[in-house]
N, C-alpha and C positions, 0 to 999 in steps of 0.2 A: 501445623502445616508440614507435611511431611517432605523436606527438601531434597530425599534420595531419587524421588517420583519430578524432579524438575523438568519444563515442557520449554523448549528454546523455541519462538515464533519466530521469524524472519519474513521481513516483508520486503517484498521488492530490491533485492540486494543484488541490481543488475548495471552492468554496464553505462548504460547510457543514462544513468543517474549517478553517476561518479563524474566527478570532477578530473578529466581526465580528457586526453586531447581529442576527436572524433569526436563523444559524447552526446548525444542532442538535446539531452533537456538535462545537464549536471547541476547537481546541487552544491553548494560550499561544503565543504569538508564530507563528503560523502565516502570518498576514497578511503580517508585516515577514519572515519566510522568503521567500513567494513576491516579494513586493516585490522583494527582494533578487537573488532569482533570476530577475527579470524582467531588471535591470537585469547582471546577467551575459552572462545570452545577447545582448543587445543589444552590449556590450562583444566578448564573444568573436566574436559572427556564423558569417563562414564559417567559420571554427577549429572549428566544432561541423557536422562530416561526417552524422551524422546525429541528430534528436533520436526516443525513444520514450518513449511515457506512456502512463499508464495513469489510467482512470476508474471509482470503485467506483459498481456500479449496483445498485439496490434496487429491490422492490415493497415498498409498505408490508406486504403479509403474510409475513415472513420467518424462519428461524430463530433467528436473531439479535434480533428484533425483539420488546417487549413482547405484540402480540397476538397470539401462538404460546403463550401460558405464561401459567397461574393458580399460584396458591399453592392450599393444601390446603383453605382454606375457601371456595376461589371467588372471590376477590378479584387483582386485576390485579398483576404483577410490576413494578417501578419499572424506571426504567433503572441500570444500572453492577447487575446482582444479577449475581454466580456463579451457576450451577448447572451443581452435580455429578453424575456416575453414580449415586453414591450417595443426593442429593438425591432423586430421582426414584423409586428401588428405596424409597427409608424415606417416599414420598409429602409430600415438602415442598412439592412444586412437580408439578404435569402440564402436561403438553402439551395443547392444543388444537386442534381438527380444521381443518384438516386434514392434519394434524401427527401422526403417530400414536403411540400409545406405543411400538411396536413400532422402529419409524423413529429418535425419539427417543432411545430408552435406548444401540439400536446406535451410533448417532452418537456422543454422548456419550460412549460405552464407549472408541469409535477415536480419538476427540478427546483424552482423558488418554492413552489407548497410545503416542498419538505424543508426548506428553512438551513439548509446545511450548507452549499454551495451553488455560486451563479456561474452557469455553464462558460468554460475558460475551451480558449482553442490554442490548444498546445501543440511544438515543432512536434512532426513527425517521429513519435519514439518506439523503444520495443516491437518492431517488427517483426513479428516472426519466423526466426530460423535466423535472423541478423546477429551480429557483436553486441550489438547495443540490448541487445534481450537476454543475453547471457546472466549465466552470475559471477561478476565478479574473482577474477583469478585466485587471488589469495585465500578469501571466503571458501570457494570450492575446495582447492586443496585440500585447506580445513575441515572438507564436511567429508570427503572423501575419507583421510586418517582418521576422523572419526567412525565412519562407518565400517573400516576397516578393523577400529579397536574394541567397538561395539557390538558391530556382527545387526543393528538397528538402521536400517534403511530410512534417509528423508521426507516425510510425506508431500510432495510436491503437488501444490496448487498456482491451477494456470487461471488467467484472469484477464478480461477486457477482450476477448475475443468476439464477442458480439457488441456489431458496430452501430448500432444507434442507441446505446448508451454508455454513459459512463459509468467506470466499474472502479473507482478508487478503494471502495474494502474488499479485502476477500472474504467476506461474510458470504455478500450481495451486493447487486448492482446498487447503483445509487437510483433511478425507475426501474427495477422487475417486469419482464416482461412475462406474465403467464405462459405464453407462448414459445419461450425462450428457456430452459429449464436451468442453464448456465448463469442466467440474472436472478436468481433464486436462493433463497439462503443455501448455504451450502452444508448440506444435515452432517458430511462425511469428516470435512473441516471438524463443525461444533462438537462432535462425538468425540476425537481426538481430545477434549478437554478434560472430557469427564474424568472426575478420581485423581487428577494428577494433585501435583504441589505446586510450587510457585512457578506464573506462566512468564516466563523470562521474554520481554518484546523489544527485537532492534530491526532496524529498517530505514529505507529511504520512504518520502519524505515523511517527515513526522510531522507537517504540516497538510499535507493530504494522506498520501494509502497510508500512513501510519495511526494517525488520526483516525480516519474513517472505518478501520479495520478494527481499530480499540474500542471505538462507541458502538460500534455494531457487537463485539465479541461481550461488552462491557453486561451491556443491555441483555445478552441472552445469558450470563453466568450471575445477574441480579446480585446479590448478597455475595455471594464466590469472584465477585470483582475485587475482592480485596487479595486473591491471591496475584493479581497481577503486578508485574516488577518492568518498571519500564528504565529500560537500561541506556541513559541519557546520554551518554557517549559514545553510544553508539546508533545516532539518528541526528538527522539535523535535518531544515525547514527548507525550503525553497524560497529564493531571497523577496523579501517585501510580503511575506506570510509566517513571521517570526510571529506573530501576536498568536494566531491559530495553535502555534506547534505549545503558546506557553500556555493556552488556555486550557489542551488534552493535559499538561501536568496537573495543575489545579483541580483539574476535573476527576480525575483519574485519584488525584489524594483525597479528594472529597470522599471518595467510595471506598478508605481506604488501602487503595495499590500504592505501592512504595515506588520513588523515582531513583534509581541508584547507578552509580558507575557502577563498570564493568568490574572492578576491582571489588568493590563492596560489596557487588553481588556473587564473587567470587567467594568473598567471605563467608556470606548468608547460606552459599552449598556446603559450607566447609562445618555447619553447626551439628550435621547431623552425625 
């Protein structure tokens, strides 16, 4: 594996998943993640052939979002509520226009089929053109001196922009919508992969877009999943979904990929 050719992924290393005050959906230690991962790529530099990242991007009217969803007596959905297929069929919760029921229940229905996750209605975050959808200060910095010492431009993918569904990988949505060519794998992303060396992955959450973005990426690199290097100190889980973020390591070394601090993997550029 040729580690002159290293590919730094960054997933969602925005604002409003930092632990930090404003914030709207922070994760524990997300702040000292990116911190950290600032001060890597500054450390690595050229060693880092290419970097991609990704941005979740919202309108506040979303599928995801509290003002998509009443409860049964008309009263407003909290943030962190499940809702199930079922929820919706036994009338706990409806949809809101212009959301339809029709829309919704299918969703919902495909959402449990694929077996990955049950539709969560999360605080209004990543809005577009807001603080909270930025990336993170320190992080940019970093990617800036990089590009500066590089002369290697970021390849920047935007994400969740189409509102009735949810898009935690930057692969693809979690339901694709034919229709929608944004919820589709994304060819431009996957191409970026080919030929490199070890695909360096830190991000927020590593209980979801981190996650979802790995098994998606996992899945289309088949046998070449072993170049991935998930850089454990720099990601952490969204609280009370610690199991998920340990089951992507497990997962992830089954196939092969190495789970390694920053420091180690700092190493691991340093063999060539």
């Amino acid at each position: 594996m040729k580690t002159s050719q290293a590919h730094l992924f960054i997933i969602d290393p925005q604002n409003d998943f930092c632990d930090l005050p404003g914030a709207a959906l922070p994760v524990a230690g997300a702040q000292a993640d990116l911190e950290r991962l600032a001060r890597f790529i500054r450390t690595a530099g050229p060693a880092l052939a290419r970097i991609s990242l990704t941005l979740d991007t919202h309108q506040p009217l979303d599928i995801a979002h509290p003002g998509c969803w009443q409860q049964a007596d008309g009263s407003p959905v909290a943030p962190f509520t499940q809702i199930h297929a079922a929820d919706l069929a036994e009338g706990r919760y409806r949809p809101v226009a212009p959301l339809s029921p029709e829309h919704a229940r299918a969703y919902l229905e495909a959402l449990e089929a694929g077996g990955r996750y049950t539709h969560m209605i999360w605080p209004v975050h990543c809005v577009a053109g807001s603080w909270g959808q930025q990336i993170h200060a320190p992080l940019a910095a970093a990617l800036a001196d990089w590009q500066q010492q590089t002369g290697h431009t970021p390849f920047e993918v935007i994400k969740g922009t189409h509102p009735w569904t949810e898009h935690y990988s930057a692969i693809q949505a979690e339901v694709p919508d034919p229709a929608a060519p944004e919820t589709l794998p994304n060819t431009a992303l996957l191409a970026r992969f080919a030929g490199s060396g070890p695909i360096l992955v830190a991000g927020e959450a590593s209980s979801h877009c981190v996650k979802a973005s790995i098994e998606h990426l996992a899945a289309h690199l088949g046998a070449e999943a072993r170049r991935l290097v998930l850089l454990t100190d720099c990601m952490s889980p969204v609280a009370g979904f610690e199991a998920a973020a340990a089951d992507l390591i497990h997962h992830m070394q089954s196939l092969g990929a190495q789970a390694l601090s920053a420091q180690a993997a700092l190493a691991l550029l340093a063999e060539d």
